[in-house]
TIRO-2110 file (N, C-alpha, C; in Angstrom, 1 decimal):
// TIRO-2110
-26.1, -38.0, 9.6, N, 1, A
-25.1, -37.3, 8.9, CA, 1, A
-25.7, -36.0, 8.3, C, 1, A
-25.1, -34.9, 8.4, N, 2, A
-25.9, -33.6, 8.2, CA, 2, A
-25.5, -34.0, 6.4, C, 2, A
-26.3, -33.2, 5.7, N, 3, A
-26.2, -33.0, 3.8, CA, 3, A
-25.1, -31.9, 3.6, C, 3, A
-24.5, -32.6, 2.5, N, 4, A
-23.3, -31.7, 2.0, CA, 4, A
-23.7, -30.4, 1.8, C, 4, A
-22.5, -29.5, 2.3, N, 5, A
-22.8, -27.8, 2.0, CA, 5, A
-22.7, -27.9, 0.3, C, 5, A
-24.2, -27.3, -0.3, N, 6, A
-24.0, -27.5, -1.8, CA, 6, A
-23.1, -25.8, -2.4, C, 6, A
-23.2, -24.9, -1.1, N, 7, A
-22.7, -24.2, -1.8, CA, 7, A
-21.0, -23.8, -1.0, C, 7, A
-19.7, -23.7, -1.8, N, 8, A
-18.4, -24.1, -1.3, CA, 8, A
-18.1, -22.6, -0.9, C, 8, A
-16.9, -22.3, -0.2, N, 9, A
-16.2, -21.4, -0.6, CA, 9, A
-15.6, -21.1, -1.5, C, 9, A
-14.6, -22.0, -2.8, N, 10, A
-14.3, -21.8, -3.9, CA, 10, A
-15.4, -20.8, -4.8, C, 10, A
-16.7, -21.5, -4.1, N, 11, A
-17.6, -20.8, -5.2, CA, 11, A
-18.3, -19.7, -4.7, C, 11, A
-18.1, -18.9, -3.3, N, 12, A
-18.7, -18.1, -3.3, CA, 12, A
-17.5, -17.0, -3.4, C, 12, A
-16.1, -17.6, -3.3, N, 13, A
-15.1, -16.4, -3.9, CA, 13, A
-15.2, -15.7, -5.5, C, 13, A
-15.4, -17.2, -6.1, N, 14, A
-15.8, -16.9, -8.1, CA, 14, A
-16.6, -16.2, -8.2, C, 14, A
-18.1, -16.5, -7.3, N, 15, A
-19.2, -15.4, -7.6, CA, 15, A
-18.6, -14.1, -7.2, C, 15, A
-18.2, -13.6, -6.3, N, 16, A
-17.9, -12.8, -5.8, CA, 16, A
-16.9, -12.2, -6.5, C, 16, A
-15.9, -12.7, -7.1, N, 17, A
-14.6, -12.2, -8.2, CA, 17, A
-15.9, -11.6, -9.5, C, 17, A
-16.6, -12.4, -9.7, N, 18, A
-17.6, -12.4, -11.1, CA, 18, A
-17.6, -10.7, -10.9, C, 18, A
-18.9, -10.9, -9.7, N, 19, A
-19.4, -9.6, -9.4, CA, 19, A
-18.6, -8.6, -9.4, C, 19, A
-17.6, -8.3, -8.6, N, 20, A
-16.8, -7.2, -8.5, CA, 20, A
-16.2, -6.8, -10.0, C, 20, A
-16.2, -7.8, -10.9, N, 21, A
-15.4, -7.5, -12.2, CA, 21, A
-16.4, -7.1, -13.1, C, 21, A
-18.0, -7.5, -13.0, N, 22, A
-18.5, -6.8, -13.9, CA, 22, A
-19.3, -5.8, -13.1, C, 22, A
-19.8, -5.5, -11.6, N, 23, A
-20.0, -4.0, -11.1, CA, 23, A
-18.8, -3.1, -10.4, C, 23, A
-17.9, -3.7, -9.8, N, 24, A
-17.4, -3.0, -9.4, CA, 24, A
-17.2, -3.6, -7.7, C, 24, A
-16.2, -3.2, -7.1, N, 25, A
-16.0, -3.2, -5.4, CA, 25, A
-17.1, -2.9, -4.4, C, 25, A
-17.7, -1.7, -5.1, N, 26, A
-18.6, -1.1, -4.3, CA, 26, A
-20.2, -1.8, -4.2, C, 26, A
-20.2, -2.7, -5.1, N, 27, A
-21.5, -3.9, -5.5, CA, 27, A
-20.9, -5.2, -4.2, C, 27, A
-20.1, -5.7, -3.8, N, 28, A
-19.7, -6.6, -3.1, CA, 28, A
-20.2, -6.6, -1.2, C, 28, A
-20.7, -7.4, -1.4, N, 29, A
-21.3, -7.4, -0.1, CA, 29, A
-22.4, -9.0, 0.1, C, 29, A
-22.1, -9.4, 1.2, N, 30, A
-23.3, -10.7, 1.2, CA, 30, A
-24.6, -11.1, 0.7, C, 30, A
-25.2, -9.6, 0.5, N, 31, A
-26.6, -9.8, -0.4, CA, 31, A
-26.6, -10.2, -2.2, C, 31, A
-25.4, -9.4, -2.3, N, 32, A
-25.3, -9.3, -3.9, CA, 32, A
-24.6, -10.7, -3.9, C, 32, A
-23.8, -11.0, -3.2, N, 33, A
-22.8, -12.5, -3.6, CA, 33, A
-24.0, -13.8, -3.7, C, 33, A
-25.1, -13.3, -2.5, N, 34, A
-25.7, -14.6, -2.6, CA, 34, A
-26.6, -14.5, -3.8, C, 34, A
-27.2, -13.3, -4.0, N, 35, A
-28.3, -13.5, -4.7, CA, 35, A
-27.7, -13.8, -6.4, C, 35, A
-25.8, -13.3, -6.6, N, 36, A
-25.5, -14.1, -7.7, CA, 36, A
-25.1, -15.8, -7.7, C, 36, A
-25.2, -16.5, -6.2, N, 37, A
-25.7, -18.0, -6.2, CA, 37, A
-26.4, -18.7, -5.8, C, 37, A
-27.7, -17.6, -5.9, N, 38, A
-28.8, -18.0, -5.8, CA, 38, A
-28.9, -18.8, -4.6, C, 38, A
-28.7, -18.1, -3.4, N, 39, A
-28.7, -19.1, -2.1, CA, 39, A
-29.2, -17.7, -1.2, C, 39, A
-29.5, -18.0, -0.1, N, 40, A
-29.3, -17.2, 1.1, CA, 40, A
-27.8, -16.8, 1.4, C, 40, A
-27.7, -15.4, 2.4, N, 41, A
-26.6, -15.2, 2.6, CA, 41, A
-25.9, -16.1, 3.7, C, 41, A
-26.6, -16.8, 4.2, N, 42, A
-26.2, -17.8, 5.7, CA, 42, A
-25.0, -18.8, 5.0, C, 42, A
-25.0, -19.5, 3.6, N, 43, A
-23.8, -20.2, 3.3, CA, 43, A
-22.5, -19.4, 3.1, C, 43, A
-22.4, -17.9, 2.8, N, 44, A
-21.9, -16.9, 2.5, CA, 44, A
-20.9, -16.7, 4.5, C, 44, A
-22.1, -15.7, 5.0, N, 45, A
-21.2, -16.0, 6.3, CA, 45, A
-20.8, -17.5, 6.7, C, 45, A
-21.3, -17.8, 6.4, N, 46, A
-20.4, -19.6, 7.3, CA, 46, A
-19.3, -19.8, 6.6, C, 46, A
-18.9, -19.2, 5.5, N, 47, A
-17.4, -19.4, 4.9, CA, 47, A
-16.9, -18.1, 5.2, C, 47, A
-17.3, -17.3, 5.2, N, 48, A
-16.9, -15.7, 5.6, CA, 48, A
-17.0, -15.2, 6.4, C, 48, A
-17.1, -15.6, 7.7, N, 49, A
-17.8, -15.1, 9.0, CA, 49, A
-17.5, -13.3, 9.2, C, 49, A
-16.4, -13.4, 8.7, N, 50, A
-15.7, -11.9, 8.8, CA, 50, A
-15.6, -10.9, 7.1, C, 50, A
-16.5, -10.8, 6.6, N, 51, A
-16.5, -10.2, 5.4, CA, 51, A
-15.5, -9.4, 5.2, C, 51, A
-14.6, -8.5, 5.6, N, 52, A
-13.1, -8.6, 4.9, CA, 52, A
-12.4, -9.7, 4.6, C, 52, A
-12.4, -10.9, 5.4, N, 53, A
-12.0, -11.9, 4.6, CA, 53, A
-12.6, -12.2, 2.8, C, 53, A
-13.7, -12.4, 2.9, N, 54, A
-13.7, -12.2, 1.5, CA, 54, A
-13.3, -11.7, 0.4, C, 54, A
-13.5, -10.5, 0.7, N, 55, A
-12.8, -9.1, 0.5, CA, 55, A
-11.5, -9.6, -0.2, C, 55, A
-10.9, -10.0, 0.8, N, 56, A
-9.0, -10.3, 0.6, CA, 56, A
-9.1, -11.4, 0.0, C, 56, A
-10.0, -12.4, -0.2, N, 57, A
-10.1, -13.5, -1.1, CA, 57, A
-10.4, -13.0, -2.5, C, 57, A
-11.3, -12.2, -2.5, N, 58, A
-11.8, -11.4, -3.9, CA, 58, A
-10.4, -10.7, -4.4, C, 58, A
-9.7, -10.1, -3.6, N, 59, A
-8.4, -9.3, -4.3, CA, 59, A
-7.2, -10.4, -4.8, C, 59, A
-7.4, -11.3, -4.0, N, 60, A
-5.9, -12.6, -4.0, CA, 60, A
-6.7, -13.2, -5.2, C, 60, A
-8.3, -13.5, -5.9, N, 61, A
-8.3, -14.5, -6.9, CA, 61, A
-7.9, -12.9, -8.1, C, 61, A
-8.3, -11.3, -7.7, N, 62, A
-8.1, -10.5, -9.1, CA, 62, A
-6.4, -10.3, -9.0, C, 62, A
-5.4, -10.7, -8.2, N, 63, A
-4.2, -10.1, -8.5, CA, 63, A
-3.6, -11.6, -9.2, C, 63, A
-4.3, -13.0, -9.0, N, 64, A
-3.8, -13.9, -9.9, CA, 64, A
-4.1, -13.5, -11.2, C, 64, A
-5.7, -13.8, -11.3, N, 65, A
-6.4, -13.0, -13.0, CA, 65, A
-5.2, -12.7, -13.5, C, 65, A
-4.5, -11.0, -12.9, N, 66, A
-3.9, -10.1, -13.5, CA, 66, A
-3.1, -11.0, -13.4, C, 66, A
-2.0, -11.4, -12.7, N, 67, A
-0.6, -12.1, -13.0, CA, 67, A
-1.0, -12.8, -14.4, C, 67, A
-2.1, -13.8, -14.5, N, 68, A
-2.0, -14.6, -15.7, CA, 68, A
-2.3, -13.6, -16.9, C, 68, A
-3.0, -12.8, -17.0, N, 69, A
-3.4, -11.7, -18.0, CA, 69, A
-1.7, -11.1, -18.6, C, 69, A
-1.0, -10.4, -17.4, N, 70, A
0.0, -9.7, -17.9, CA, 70, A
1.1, -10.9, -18.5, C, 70, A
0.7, -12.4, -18.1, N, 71, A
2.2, -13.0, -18.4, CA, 71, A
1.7, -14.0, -19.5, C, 71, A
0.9, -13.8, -20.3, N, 72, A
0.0, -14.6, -21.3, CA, 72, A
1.1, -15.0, -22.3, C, 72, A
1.7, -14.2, -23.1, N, 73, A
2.7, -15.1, -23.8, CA, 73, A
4.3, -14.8, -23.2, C, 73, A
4.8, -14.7, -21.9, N, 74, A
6.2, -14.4, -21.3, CA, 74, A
6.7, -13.3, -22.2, C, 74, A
6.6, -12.9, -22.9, N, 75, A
7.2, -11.5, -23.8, CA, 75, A
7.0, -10.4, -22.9, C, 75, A
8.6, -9.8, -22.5, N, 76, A
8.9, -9.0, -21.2, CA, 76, A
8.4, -7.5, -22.3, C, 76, A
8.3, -7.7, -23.1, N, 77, A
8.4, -6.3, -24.0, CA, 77, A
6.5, -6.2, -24.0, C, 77, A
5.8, -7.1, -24.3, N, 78, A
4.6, -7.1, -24.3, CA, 78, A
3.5, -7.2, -22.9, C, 78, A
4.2, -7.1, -21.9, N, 79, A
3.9, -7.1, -20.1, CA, 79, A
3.1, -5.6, -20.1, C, 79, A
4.3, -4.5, -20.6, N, 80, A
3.8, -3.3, -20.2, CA, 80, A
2.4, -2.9, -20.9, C, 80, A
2.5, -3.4, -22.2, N, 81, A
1.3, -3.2, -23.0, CA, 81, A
0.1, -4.0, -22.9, C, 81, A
0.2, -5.2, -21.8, N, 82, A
-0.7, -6.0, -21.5, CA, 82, A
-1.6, -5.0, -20.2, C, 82, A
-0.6, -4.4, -19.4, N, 83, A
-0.4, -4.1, -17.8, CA, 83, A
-1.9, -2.6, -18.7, C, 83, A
-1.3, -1.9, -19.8, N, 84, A
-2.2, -1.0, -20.1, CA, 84, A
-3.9, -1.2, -20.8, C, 84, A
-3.4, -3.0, -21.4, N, 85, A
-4.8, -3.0, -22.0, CA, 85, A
-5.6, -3.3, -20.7, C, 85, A
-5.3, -3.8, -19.6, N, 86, A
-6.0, -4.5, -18.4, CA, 86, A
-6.7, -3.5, -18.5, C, 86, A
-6.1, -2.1, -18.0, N, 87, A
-6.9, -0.8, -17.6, CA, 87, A
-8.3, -0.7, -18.1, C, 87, A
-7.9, -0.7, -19.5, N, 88, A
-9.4, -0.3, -20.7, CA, 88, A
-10.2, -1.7, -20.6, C, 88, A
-9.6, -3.0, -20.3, N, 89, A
-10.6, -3.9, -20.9, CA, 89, A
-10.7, -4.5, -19.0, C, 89, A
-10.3, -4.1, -18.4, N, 90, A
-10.7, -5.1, -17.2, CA, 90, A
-11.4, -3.9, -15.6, C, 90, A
-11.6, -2.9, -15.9, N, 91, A
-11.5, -1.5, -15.4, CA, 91, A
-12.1, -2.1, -14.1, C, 91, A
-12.8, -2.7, -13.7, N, 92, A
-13.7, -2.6, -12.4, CA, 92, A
-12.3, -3.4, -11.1, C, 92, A
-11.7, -4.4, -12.2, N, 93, A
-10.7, -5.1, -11.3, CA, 93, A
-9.7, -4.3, -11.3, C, 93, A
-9.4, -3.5, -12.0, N, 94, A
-8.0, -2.5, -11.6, CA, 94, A
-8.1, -1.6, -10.8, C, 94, A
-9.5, -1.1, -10.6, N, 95, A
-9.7, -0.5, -9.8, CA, 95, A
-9.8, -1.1, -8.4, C, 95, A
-9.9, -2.0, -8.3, N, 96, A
-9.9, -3.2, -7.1, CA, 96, A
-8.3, -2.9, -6.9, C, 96, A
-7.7, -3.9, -7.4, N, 97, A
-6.4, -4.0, -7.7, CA, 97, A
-5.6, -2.7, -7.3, C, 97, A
-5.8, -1.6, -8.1, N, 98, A
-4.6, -0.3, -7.4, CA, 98, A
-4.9, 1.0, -7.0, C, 98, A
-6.8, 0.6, -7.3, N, 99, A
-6.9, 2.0, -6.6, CA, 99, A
-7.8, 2.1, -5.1, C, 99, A
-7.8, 1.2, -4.0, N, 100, A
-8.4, 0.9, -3.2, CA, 100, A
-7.6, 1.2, -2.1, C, 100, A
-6.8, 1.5, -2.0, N, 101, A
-5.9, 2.0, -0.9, CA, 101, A
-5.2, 0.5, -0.7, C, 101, A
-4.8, 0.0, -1.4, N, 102, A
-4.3, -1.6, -0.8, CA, 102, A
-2.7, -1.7, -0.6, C, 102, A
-2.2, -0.3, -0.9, N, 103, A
-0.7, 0.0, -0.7, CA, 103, A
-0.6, 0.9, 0.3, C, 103, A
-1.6, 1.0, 1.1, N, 104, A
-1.2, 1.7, 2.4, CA, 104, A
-0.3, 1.8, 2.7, C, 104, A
0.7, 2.5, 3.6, N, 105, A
1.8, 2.8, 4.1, CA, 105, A
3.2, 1.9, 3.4, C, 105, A
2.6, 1.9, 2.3, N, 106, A
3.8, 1.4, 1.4, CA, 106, A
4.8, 2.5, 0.6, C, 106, A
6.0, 2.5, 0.1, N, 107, A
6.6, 3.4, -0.9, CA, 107, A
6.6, 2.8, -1.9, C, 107, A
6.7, 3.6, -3.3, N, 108, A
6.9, 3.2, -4.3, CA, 108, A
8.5, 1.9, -4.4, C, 108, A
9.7, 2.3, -3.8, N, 109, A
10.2, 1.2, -3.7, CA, 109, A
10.0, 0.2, -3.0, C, 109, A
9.0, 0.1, -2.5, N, 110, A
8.4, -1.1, -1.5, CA, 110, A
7.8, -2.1, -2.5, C, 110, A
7.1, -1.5, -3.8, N, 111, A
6.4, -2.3, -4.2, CA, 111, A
7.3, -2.9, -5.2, C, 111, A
8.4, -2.2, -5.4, N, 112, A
9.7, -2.7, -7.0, CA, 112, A
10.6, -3.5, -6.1, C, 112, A
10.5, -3.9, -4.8, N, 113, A
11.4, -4.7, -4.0, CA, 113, A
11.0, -5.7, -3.8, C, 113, A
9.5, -5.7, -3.7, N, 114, A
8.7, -7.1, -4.1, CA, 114, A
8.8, -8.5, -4.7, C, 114, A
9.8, -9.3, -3.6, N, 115, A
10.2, -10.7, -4.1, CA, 115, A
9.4, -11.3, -5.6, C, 115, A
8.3, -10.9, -5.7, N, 116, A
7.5, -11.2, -7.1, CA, 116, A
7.6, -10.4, -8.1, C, 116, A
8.4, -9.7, -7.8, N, 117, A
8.8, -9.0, -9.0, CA, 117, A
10.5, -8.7, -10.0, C, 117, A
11.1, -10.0, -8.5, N, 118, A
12.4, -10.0, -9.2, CA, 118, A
12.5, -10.4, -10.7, C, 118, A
11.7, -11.8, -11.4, N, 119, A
12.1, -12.3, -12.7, CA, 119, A
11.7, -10.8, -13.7, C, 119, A
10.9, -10.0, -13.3, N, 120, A
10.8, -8.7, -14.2, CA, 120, A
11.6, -7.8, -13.9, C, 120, A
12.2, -8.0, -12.9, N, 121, A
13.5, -7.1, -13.0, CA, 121, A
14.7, -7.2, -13.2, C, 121, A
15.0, -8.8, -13.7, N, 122, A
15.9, -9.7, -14.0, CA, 122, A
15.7, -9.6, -15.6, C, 122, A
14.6, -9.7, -16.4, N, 123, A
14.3, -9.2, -17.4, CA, 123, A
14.1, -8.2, -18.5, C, 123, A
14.4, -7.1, -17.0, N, 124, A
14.4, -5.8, -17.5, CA, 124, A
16.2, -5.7, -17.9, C, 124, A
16.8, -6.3, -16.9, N, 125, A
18.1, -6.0, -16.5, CA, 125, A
18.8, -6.3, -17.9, C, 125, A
18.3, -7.7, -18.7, N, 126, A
18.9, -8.1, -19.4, CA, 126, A
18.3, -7.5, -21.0, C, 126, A
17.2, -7.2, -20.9, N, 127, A
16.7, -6.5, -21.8, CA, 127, A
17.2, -5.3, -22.1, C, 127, A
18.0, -4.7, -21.7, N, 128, A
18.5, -2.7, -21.3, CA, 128, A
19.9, -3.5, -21.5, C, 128, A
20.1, -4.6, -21.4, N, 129, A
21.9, -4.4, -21.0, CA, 129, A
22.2, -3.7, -20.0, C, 129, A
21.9, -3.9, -19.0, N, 130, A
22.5, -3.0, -18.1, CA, 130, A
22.6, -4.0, -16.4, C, 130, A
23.0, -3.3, -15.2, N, 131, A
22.6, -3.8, -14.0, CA, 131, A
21.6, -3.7, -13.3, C, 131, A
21.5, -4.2, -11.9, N, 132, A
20.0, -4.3, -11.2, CA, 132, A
19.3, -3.0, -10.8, C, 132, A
20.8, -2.2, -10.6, N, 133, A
20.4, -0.5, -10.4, CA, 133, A
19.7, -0.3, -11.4, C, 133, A
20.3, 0.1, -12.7, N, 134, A
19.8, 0.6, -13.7, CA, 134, A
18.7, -0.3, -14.0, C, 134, A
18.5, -1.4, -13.9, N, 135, A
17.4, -1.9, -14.5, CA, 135, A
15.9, -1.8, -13.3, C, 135, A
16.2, -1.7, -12.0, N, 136, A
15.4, -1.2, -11.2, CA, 136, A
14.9, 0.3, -11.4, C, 136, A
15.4, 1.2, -11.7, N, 137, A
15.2, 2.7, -12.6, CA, 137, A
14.2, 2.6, -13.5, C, 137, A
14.9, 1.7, -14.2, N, 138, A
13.9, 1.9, -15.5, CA, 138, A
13.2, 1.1, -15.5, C, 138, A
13.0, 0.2, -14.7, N, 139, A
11.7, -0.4, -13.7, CA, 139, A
10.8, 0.1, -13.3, C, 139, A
10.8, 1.5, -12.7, N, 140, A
10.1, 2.1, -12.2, CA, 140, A
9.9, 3.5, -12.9, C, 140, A
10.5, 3.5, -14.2, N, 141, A
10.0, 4.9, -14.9, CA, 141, A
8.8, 4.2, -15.6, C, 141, A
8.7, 2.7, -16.2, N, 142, A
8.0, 2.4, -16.9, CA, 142, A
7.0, 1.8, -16.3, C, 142, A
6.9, 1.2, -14.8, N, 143, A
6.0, 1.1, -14.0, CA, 143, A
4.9, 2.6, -13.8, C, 143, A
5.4, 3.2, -13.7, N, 144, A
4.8, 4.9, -13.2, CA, 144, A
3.8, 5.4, -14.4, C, 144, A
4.8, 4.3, -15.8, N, 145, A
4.6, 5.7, -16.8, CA, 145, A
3.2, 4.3, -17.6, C, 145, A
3.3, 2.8, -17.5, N, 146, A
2.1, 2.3, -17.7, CA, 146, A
1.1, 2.2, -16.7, C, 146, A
1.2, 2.3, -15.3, N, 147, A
0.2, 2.5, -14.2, CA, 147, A
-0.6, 4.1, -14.9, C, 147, A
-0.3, 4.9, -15.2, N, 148, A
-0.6, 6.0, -15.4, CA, 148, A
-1.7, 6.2, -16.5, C, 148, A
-1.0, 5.4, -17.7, N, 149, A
-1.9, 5.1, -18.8, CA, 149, A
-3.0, 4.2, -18.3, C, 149, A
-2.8, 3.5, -18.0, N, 150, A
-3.8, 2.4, -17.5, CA, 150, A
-4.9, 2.9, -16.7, C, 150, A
-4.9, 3.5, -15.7, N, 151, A
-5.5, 4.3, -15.1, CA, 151, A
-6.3, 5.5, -15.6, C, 151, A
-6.1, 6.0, -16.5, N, 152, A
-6.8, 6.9, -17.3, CA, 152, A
-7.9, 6.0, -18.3, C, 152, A
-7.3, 4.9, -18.3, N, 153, A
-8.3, 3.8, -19.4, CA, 153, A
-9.5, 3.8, -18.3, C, 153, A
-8.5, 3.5, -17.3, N, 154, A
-9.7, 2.2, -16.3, CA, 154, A
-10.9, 3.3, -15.7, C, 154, A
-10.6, 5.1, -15.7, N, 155, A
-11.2, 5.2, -14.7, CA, 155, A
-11.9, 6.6, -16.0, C, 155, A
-12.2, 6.4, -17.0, N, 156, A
-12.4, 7.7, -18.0, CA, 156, A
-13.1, 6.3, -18.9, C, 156, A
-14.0, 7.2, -20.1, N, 157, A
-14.5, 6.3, -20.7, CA, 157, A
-13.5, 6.7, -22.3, C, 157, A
-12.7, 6.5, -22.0, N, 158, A
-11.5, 7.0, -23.4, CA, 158, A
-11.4, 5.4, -23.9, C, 158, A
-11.3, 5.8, -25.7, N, 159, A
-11.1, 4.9, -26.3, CA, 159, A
-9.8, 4.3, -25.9, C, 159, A
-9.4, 2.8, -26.6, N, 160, A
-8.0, 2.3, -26.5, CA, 160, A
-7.7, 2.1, -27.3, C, 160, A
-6.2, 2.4, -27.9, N, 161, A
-5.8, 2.6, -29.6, CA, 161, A
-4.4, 1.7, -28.9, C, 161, A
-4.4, 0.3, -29.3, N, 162, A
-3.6, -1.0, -29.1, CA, 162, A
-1.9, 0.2, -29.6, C, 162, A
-2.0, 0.4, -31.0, N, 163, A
-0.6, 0.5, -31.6, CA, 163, A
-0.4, 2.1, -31.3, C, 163, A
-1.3, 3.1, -31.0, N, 164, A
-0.9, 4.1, -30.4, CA, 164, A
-0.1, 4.1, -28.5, C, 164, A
-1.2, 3.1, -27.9, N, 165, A
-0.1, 2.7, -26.7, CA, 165, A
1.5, 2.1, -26.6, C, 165, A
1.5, 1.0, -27.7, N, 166, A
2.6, 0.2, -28.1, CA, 166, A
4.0, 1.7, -28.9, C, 166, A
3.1, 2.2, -28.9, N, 167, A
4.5, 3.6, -29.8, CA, 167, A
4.6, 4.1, -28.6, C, 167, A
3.5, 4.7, -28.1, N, 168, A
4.4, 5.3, -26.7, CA, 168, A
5.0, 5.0, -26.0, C, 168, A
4.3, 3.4, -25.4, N, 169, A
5.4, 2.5, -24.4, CA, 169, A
6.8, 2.5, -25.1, C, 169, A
7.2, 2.4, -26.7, N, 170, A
8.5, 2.2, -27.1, CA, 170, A
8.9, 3.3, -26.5, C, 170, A
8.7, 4.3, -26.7, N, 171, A
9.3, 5.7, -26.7, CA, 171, A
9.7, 6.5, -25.1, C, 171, A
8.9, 5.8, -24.5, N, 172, A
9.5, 6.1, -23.3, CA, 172, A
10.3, 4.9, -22.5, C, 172, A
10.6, 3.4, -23.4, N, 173, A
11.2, 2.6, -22.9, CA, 173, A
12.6, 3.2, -23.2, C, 173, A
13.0, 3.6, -24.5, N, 174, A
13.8, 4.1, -25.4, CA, 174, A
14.7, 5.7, -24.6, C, 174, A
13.5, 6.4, -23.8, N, 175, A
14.3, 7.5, -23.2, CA, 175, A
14.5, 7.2, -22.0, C, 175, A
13.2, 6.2, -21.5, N, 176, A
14.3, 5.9, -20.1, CA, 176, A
15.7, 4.9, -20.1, C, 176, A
15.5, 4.1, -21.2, N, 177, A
17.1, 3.2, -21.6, CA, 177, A
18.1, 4.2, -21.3, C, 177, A
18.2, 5.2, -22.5, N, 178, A
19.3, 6.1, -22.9, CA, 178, A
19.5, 7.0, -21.8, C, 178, A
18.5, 7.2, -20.8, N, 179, A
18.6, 7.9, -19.7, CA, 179, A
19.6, 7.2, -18.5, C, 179, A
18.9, 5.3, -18.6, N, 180, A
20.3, 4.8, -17.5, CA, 180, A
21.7, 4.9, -18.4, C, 180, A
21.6, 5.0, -19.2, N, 181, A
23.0, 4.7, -19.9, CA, 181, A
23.7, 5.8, -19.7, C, 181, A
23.2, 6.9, -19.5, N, 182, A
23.9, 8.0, -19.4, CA, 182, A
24.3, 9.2, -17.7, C, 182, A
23.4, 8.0, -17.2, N, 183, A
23.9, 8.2, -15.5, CA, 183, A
24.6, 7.8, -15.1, C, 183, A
END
């Protein structure tokens, strides 16, 4: 009976999540994964024979991260200001996450039509008072308008001021509200 594989796939995806989160995408590759578990890269290909798989393993364990990050205490009001602190405090994985080209030939309503994003837009709906139109709108003014902030965190070495974000997100929740209300 051949000896158990001591090193798994589960764990050469974690090392590999590790890595990308504290260097970056561009650090990811068989050498760096193994030499963060301490193995040769031969256990590495034999779970990954095709290294974009990994790849897509490494983005599927950082877009859970993120889901559990942004949904930490369910407060639909505190999502957007989570979605901004990621930027500043998680920057290697956001840049994984939305700036990798991983929305290829997608549109912007492609991504707000996203079966996984109905309960937030069911939340928005009821949070605005309003319907799925209007709350898809303003779905996507405040999607635009914290991808934007966030992105300036993740990819600039700018400080992050918690209750200076939290005023602006009000303020443009507030004008895009009064904006569906008035369409």
């Amino acid at each position: 009976m051949p000896p158990k594989a001591k090193i798994t796939e589960a764990m050469v995806v974690e090392a590999a999540f590790r890595l990308v989160r504290e260097h970056g995408v561009e650090r990811l590759n068989a050498r760096t994964v193994a030499q963060a578990l301490g193995c040769s890269t031969q256990p590495i290909m034999s779970h990954f024979p095709r290294f974009e798989a990994l790849r897509q393993a490494v983005y599927r364990r950082a877009d859970d991260y993120h889901t559990v990050y942004l949904m930490a205490d369910g407060d639909l009001r505190n999502i957007g200001l989570r979605y901004i602190r990621f930027g500043a405090e998680e920057k290697q994985l956001f840049c994984l996450l939305f700036q990798t080209n991983g929305f290829a030939g997608k549109s912007l309503t492609d991504l707000i039509d996203d079966p996984h994003l109905s309960p937030l837009l069911t939340a928005v709906a009821a949070a605005a008072g309003c319907g799925e139109e209007e709350a898809r709108a303003l779905f996507r003014t405040l999607l635009l308008f914290v991808h934007g902030y966030a992105s300036m965190l993740a990819n600039n070495a700018m400080a992050y001021d918690e209750a200076e974000a939290a005023g602006d997100l009000t303020r443009v929740w507030r004008g895009a509200a009064q904006r569906e209300e008035k369409a």
